[in-house]
VEXFITOR-957852 format. One record per residue (C-alpha): residue number from 1; residue in one letter; chain; x, y, z. Coordinates in steps of 0.05 Angstrom, whole numbers. Layout:
<pts>
PT  seq  type  mol      c1      c2      c3
PT  NUM     a    A       X       Y       Z
...
</pts>
This chain:
<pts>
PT  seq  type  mol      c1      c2      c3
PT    1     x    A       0       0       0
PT    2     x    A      32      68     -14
PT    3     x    A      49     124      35
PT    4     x    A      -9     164       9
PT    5     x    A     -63     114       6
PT    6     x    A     -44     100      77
PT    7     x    A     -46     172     105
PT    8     x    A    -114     176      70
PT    9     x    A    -149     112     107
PT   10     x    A    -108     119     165
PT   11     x    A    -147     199     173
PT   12     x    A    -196     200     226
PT   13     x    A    -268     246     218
PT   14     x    A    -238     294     261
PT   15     x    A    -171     294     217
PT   16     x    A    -228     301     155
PT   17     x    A    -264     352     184
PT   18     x    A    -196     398     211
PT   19     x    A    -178     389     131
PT   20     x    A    -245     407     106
PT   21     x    A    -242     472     149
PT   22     x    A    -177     499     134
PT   23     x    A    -190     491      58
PT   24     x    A    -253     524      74
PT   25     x    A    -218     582     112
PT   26     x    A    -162     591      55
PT   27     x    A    -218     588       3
PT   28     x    A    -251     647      38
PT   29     x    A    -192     687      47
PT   30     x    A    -172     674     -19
PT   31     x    A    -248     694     -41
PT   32     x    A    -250     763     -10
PT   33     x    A    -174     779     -18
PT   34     x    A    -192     784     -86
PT   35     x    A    -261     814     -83
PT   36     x    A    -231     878     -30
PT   37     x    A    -165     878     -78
PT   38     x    A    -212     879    -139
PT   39     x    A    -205     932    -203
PT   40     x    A    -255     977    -209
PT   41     x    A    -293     971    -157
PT   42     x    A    -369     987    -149
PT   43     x    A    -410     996     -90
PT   44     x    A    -460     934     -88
PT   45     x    A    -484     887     -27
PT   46     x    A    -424     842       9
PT   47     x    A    -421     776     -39
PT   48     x    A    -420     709      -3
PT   49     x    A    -370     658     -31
PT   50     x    A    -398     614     -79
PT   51     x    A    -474     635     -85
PT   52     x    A    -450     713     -93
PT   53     x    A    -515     755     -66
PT   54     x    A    -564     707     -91
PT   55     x    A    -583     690     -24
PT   56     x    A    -601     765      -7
PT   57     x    A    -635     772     -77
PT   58     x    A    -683     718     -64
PT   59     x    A    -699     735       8
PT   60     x    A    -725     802      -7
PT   61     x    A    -789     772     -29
PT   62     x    A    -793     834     -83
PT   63     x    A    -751     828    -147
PT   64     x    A    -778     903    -167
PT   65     x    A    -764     925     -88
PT   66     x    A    -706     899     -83
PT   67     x    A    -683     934    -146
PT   68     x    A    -703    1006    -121
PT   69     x    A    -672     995     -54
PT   70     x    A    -602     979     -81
PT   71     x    A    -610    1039    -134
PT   72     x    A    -628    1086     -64
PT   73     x    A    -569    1062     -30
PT   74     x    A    -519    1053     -71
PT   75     x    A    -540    1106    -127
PT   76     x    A    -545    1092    -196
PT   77     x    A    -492    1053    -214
PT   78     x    A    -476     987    -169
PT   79     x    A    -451     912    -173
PT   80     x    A    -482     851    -155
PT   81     x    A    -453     773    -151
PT   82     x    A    -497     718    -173
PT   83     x    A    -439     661    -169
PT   84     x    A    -372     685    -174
PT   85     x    A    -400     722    -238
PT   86     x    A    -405     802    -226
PT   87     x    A    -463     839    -259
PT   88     x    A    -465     912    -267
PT   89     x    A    -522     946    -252
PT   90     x    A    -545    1023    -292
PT   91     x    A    -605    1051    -275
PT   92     x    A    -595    1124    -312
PT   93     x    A    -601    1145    -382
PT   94     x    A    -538    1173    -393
PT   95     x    A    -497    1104    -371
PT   96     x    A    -537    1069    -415
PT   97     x    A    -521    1111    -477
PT   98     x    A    -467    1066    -504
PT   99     x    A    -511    1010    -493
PT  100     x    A    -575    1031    -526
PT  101     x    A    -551    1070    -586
PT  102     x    A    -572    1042    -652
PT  103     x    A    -495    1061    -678
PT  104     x    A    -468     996    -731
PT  105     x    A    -409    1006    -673
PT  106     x    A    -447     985    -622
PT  107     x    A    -406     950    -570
PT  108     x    A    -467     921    -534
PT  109     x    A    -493     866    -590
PT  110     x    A    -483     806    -534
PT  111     x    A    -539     791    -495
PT  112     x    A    -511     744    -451
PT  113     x    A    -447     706    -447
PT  114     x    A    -432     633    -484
PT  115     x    A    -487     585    -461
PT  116     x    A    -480     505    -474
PT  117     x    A    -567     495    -460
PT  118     x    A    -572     549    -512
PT  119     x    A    -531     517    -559
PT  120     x    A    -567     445    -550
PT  121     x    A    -639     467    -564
PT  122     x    A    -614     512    -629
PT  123     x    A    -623     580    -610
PT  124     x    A    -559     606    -603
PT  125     x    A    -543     614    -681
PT  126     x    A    -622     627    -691
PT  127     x    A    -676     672    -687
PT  128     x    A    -659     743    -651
PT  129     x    A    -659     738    -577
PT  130     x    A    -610     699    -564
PT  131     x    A    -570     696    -627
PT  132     x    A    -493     707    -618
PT  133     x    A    -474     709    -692
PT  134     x    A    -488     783    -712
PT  135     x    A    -482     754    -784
PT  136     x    A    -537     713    -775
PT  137     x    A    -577     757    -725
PT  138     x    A    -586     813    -775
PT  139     x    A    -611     759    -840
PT  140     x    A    -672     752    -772
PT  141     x    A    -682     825    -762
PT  142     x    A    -688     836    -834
PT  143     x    A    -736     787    -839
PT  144     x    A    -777     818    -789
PT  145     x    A    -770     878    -814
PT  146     x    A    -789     870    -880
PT  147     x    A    -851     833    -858
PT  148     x    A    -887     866    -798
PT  149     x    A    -872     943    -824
PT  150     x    A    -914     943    -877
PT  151     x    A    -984     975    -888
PT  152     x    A   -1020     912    -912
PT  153     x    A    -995     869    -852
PT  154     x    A   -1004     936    -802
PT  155     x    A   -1081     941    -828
PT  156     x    A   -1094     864    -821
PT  157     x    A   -1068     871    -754
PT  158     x    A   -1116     923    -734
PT  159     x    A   -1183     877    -756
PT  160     x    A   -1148     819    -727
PT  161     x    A   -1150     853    -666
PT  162     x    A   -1222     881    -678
PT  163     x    A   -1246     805    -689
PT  164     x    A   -1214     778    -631
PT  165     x    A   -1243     817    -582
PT  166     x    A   -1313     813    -623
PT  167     x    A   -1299     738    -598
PT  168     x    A   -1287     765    -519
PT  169     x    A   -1354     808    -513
PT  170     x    A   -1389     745    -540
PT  171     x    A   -1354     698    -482
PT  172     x    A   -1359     759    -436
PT  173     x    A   -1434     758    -450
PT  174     x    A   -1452     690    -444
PT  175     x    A   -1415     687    -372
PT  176     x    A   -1445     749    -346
PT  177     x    A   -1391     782    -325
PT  178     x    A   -1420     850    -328
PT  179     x    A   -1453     831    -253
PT  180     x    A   -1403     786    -231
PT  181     x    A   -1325     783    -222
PT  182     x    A   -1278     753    -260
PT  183     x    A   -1203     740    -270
PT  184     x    A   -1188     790    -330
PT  185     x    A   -1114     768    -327
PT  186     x    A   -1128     699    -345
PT  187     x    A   -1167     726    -413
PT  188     x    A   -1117     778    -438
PT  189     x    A   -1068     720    -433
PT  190     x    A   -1108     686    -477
PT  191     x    A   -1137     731    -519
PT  192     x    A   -1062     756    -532
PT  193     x    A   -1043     689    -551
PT  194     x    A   -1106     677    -605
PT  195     x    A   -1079     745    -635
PT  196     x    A   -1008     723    -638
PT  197     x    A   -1020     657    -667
PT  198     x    A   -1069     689    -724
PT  199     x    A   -1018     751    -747
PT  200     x    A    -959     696    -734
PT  201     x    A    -989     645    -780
PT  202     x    A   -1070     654    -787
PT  203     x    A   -1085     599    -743
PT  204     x    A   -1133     596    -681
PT  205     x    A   -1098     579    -632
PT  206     x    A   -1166     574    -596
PT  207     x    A   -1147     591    -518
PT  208     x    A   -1201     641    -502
PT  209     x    A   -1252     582    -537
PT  210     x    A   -1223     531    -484
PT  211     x    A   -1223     579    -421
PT  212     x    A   -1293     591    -440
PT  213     x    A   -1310     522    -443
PT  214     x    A   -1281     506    -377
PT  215     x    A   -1339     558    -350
PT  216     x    A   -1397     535    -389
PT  217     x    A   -1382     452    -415
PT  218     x    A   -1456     445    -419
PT  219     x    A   -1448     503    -475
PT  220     x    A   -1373     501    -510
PT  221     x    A   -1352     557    -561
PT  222     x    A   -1374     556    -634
PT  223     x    A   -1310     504    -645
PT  224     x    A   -1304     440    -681
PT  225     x    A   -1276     400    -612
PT  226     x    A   -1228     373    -648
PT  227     x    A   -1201     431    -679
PT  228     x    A   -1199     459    -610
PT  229     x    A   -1169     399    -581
PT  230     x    A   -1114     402    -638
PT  231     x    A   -1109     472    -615
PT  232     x    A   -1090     454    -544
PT  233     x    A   -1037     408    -561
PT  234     x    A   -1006     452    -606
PT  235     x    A   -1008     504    -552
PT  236     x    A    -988     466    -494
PT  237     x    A    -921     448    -528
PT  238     x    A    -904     520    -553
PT  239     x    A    -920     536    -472
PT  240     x    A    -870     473    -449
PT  241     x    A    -819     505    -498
PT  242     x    A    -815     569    -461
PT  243     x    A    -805     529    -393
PT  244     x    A    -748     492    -436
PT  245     x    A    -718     555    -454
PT  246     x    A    -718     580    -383
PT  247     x    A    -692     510    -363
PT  248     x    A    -633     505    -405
PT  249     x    A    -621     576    -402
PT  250     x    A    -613     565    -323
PT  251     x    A    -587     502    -314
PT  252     x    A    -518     477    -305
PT  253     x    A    -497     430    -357
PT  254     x    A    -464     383    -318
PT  255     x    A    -532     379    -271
PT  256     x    A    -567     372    -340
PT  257     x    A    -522     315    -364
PT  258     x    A    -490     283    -302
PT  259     x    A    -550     273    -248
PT  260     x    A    -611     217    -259
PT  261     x    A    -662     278    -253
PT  262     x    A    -631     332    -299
PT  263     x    A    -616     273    -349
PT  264     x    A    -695     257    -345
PT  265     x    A    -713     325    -346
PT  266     x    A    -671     350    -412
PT  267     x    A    -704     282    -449
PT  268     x    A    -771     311    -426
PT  269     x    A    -761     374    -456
PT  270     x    A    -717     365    -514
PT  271     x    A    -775     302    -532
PT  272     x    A    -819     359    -528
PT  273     x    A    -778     410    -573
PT  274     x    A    -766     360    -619
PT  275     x    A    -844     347    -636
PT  276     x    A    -858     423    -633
PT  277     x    A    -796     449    -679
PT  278     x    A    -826     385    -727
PT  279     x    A    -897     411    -716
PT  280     x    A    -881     480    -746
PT  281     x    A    -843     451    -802
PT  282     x    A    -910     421    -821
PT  283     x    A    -949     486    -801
PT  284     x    A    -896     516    -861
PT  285     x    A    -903     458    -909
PT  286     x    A    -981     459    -906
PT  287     x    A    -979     532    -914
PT  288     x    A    -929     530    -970
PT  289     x    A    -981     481   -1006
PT  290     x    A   -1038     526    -997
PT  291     x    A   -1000     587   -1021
PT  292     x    A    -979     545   -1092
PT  293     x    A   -1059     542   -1100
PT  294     x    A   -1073     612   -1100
PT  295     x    A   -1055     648   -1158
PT  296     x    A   -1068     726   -1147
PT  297     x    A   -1021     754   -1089
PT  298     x    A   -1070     800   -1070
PT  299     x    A   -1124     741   -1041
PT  300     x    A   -1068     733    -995
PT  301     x    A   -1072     743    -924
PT  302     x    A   -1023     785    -889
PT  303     x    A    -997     738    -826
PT  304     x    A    -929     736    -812
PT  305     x    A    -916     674    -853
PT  306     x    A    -954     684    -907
PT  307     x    A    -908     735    -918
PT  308     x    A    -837     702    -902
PT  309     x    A    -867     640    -953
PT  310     x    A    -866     692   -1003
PT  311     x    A    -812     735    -992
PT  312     x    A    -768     745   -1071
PT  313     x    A    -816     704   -1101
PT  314     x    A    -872     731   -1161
PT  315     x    A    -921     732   -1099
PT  316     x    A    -871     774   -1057
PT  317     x    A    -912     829   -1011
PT  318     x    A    -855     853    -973
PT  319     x    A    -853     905   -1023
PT  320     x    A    -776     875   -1053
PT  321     x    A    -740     931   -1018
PT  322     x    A    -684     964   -1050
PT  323     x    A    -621     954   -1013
PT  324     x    A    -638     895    -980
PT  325     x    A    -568     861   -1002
PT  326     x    A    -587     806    -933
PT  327     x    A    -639     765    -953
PT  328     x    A    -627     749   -1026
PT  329     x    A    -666     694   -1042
PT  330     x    A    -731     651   -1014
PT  331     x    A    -727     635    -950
PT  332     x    A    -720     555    -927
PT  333     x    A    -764     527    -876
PT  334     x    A    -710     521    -826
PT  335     x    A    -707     598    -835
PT  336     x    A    -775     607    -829
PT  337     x    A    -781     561    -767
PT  338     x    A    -738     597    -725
PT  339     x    A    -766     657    -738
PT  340     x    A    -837     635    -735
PT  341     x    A    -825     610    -655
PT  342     x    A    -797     682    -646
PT  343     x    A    -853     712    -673
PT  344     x    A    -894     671    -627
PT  345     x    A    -855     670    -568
PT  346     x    A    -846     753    -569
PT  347     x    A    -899     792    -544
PT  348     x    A    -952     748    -523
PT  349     x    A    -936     766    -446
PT  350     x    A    -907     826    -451
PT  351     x    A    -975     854    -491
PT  352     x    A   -1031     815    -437
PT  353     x    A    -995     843    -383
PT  354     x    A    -990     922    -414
PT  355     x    A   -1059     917    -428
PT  356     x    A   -1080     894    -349
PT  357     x    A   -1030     947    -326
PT  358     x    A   -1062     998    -375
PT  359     x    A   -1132     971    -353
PT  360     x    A   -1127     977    -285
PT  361     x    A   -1090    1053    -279
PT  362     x    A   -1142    1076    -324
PT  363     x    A   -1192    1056    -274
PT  364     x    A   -1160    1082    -218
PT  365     x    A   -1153    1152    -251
PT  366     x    A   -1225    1166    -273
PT  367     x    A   -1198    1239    -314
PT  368     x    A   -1155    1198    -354
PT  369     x    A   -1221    1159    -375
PT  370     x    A   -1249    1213    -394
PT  371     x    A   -1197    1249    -438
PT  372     x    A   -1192    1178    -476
PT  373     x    A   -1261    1181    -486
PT  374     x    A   -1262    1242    -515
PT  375     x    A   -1210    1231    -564
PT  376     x    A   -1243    1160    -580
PT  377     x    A   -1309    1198    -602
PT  378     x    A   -1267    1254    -634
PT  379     x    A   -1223    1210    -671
PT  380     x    A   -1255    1150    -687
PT  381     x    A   -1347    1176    -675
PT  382     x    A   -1399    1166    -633
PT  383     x    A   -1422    1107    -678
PT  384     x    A   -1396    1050    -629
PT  385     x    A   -1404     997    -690
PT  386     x    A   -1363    1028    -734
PT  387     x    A   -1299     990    -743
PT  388     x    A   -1229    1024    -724
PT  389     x    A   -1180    1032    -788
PT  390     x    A   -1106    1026    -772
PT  391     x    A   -1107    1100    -810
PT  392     x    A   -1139    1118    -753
PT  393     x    A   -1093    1100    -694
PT  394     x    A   -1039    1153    -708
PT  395     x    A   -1083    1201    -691
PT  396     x    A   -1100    1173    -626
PT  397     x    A   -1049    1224    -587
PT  398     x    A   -1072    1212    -520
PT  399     x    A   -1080    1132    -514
PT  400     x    A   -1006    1139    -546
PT  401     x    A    -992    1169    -472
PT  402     x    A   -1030    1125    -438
PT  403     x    A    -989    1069    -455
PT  404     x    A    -921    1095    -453
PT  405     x    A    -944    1125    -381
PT  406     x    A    -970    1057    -354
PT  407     x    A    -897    1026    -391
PT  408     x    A    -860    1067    -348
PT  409     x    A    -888    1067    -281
PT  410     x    A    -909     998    -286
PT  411     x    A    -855     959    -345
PT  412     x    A    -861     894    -367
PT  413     x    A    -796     882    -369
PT  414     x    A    -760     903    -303
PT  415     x    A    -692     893    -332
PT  416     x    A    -645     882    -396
PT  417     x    A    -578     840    -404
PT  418     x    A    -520     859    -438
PT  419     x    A    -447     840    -451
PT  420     x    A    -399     878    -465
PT  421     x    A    -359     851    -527
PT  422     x    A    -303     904    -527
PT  423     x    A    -268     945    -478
PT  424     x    A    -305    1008    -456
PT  425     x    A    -317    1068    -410
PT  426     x    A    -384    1079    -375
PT  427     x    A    -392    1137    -327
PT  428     x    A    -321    1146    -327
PT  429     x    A    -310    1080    -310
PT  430     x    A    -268    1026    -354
PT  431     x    A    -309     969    -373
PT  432     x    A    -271     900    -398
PT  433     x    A    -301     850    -452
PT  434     x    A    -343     805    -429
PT  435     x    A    -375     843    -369
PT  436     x    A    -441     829    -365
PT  437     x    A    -483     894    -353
PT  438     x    A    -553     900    -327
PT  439     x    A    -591     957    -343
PT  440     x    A    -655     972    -293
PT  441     x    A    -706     995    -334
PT  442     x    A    -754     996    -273
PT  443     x    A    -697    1043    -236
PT  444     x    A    -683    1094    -302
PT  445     x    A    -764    1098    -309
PT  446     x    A    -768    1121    -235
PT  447     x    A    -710    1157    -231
PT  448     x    A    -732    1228    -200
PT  449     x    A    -675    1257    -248
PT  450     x    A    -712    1239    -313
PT  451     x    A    -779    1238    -281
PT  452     x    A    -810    1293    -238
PT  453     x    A    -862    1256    -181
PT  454     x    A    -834    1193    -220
PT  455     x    A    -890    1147    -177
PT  456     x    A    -947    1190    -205
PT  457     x    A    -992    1163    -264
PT  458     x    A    -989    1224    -306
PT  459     x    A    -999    1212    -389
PT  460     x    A    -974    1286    -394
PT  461     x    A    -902    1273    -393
PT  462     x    A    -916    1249    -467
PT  463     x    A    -955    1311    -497
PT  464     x    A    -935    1370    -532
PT  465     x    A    -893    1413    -503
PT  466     x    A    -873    1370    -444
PT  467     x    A    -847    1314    -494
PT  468     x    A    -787    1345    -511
PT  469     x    A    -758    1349    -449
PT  470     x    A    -752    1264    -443
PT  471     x    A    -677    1242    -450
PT  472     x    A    -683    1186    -498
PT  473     x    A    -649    1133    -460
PT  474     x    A    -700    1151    -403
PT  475     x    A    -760    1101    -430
PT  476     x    A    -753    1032    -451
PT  477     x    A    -818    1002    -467
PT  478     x    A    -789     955    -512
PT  479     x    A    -717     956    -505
PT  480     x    A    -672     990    -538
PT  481     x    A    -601     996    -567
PT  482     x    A    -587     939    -623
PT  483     x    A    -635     895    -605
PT  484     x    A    -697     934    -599
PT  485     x    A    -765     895    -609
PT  486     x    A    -769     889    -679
PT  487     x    A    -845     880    -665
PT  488     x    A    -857     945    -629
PT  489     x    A    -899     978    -685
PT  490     x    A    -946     906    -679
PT  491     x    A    -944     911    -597
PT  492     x    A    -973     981    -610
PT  493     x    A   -1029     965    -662
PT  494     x    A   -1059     926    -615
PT  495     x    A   -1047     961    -548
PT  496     x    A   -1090    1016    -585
PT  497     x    A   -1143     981    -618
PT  498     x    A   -1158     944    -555
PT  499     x    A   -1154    1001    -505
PT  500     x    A   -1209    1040    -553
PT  501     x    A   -1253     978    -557
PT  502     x    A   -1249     968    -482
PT  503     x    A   -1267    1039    -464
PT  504     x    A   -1308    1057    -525
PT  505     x    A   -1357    1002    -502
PT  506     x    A   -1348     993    -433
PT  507     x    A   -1334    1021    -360
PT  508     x    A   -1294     958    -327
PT  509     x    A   -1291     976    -252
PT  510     x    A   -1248     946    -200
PT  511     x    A   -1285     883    -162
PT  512     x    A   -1265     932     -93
PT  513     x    A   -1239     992     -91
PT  514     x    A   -1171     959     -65
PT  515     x    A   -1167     909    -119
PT  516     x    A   -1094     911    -148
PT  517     x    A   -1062     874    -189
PT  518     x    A   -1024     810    -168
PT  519     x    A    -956     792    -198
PT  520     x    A    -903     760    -200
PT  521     x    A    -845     815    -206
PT  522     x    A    -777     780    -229
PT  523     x    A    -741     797    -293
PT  524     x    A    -820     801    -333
PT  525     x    A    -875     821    -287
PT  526     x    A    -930     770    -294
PT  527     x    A    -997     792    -276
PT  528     x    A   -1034     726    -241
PT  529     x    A   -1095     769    -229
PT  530     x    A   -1140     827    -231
PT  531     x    A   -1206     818    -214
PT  532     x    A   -1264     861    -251
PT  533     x    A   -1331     869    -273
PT  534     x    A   -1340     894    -348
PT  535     x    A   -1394     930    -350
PT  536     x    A   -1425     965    -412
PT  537     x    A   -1417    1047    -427
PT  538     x    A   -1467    1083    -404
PT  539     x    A   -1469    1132    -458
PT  540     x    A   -1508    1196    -439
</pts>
């Protein structure tokens, strides 16, 4: 037996345990020797070794809290650990500038560092979000761009929307809820999935039809059941891939590939993306079929893949740009897949919760009502029935301010991840490649420096004159910088339509005056509920 097999078995627990503590001790030392010693340092909460301030992060209870309180303590610029990985935090326009400019030089195109569960499920050299090939990242946001910017898809859009929530007064109806109180949270989900799935691909996806029917099964919606049914499978595995994203996105590989559970748990979900990722290849391949049938381009509807189907081909309705030296040829199906999923996986939350947020200040501020009102019957008549035209909603001024308003005192999206892929200074300070930055878009939309009585609901701040006094980096609705949501101009379509239908028609109240909204506020604020009654205008 050698010397050192026989020190090991000849070590007692207490000889373990002495070991195990010193390597402990000189792997603290070593831990915060480094982090007091460090360059550039921030102020930020004391990391623990290991876990970083995870621990503190998650014991605040309050994502958004927790956010504001490190912004009024440690000022606008800070630094948080989650691992041994340091973040920095900006939460004011000005440090954000080289990170949100729309500048080709852009140092910011990252959005977060190398990722292996990325890489496995495809999205990494795909689609937009998480793309880390700029190459191949700009083909995608061309692609959007030459699709959801144009009039024809903008004016389908708009009586998309209109027919949609023709569907929700019907359900609304039948279930009574002008007397009694219902979850309006768990409809705008759905009714801002239906939308996505018809301008993504005119297809019902059918999830208002199958909430409805969970109310009144003695009565189901005007559905073929197995259409529905069809519907809900479909549906249920484009939900399961967002939970893969998150879990692949979050999880360690070697916890993914090494342990009995994450082994079980990545066949789950990669069994799952597999039949969905093949499931939109037929979505394509049917639609491709039904397109060859049609001879005149102008019988053509105007959803999103329609139009990517059609794209520099004799049926093209993306208008054939000039310039557009990116996308020179049809597009494949594996290029239409991948941006297919991002046109349904963008916006479907984001827009439900906006319109709860919008739906629920409005109430509370009774003059803001009734200035929407009044530009509703200016703008668009008295004549309830008349349909809204997508000419019209440029003109709506005031709902415009509404929902940038209710974006910034209540975002979405509480924060936005960036890496830097160069060296750089922010605030004076040098910045090296590869730190990841966190910009606070909850903190710059609150900051008192941008935003006088920044907790006040006050549409205002967006009208003539006042407008011109908003630093551009102060308000980030949807983003900013490179990556931008290329589906802003869609987002806003229907965050007007539906905020004129809803208050054109009716006078949704609160179920008490106390009723608030009930989310969950991490990195998207998810609205769980918000109970209301809709009842109809009184119209004097």
């Amino acid at each position: 037996m050698s010397t050192v097999t026989h020190l090991i078995f000849s070590l007692t627990l207490w000889d373990v345990l002495i070991l195990f503590g010193t390597l402990l001790i000189l792997y603290i030392t070593r831990f915060y020797y480094l982090y007091f010693t460090r360059e550039t340092p921030f102020p930020g909460p004391l990391p623990l070794p290991l876990i970083g301030n995870v621990v503190q992060i998650s014991l605040s209870g309050n994502f958004n809290k927790w956010m504001l309180d490190a912004q009024a303590k440690y000022g606008d610029i800070w630094e948080v650990y989650i691992g041994s990985e340091k973040q920095l935090w900006l939460a004011r326009a000005d440090l954000v500038e080289n990170i949100m400019t729309v500048s080709k030089d852009n140092k910011y195109f990252i959005r977060n560092p190398p990722n292996s569960g990325l890489d496995e499920i495809g999205l990494s050299h795909n689609g937009m979000a998480f793309n880390r090939n700029r190459e191949r990242w700009q083909f995608y946001r061309k692609m959007f761009a030459r699709a959801l910017t144009t009039v024809k898809f903008s004016r389908q859009t708009t009586e998309w929307v209109q027919q949609e929530f023709a569907n929700l007064e019907g359900y609304f109806m039948e279930l009574g809820f002008d007397k009694k109180e219902f979850n309006f949270a768990d409809w705008m989900l759905r009714f801002s999935t239906d939308m996505r799935f018809l301008i993504a691909m005119d297809k019902h996806a059918c999830t208002m039809a199958s909430l409805y029917n969970s109310y009144n099964p003695s009565k189901p919606a005007p559905y073929p059941q197995e259409i529905v049914k069809e519907a809900d499978k479909f549906v249920t595995a484009f939900r399961t891939f967002a939970s893969t994203l998150k879990y692949f996105f979050l999880t360690p590989e070697i916890i993914r590939t090494k342990t009995p559970t994450g082994r079980s748990q990545s066949k789950k979900y990669m069994d799952n993306v597999n039949w969905f990722y093949e499931s939109v290849l037929e979505i394509i391949r049917k639609k491709r079929e039904d397109l060859e049938k049609i001879g005149d381009k102008n019988q053509l509807q105007s959803d999103f893949l329609t139009m990517m189907l059609t794209v520099n081909t004799p049926k093209d309705m993306t208008q054939n740009r000039a310039g557009d030296s990116i996308i020179k040829g049809p597009l494949t199906d594996e290029d239409i897949k991948a941006g297919l999923i991002e046109m349904l996986s963008g916006g479907i939350d984001t827009t439900a919760n906006l319109i709860i947020f919008i739906v629920y200040l409005v109430i509370k501020h009774p003059e803001v009502k009734a200035r929407l009102r009044q530009e509703f019957d200016t703008v668009l008549g008295t004549n309830l029935s008349h349909p809204i035209k997508y000419e019209d909603l440029n003109k709506l001024v005031y709902t415009d301010a509404v929902i940038k308003e209710t974006g910034r005192l209540m975002p979405v999206t509480s924060m936005n991840v960036r890496v830097a892929g160069e060296d750089d200074i922010i605030g004076g300070y040098p910045i090296k490649k590869g730190q990841q930055i966190v910009i606070s878009t909850l903190g710059i939309q609150h900051n008192a420096k941008h935003w006088p009585n920044p907790k006040e609901f006050n549409p205002d701040r967006f009208l003539e004159p006042n407008c011109h006094n908003i630093d551009r980096y102060s308000l980030e609705i949807f983003g900013g910088g490179l990556r931008i949501c290329p589906g802003r101009q869609v987002a806003m379509i229907e965050l007007k339509t539906i905020v004129a239908l809803i208050f054109r028609k009716y006078d949704p109240e609160l179920a008490t005056p106390d009723t608030e909204p009930k989310y969950k506020n991490k990195s998207i604020n998810e609205c769980e509920e918000l109970m209301l009654r809709f009842k109809p205008r009184k119209i004097e």
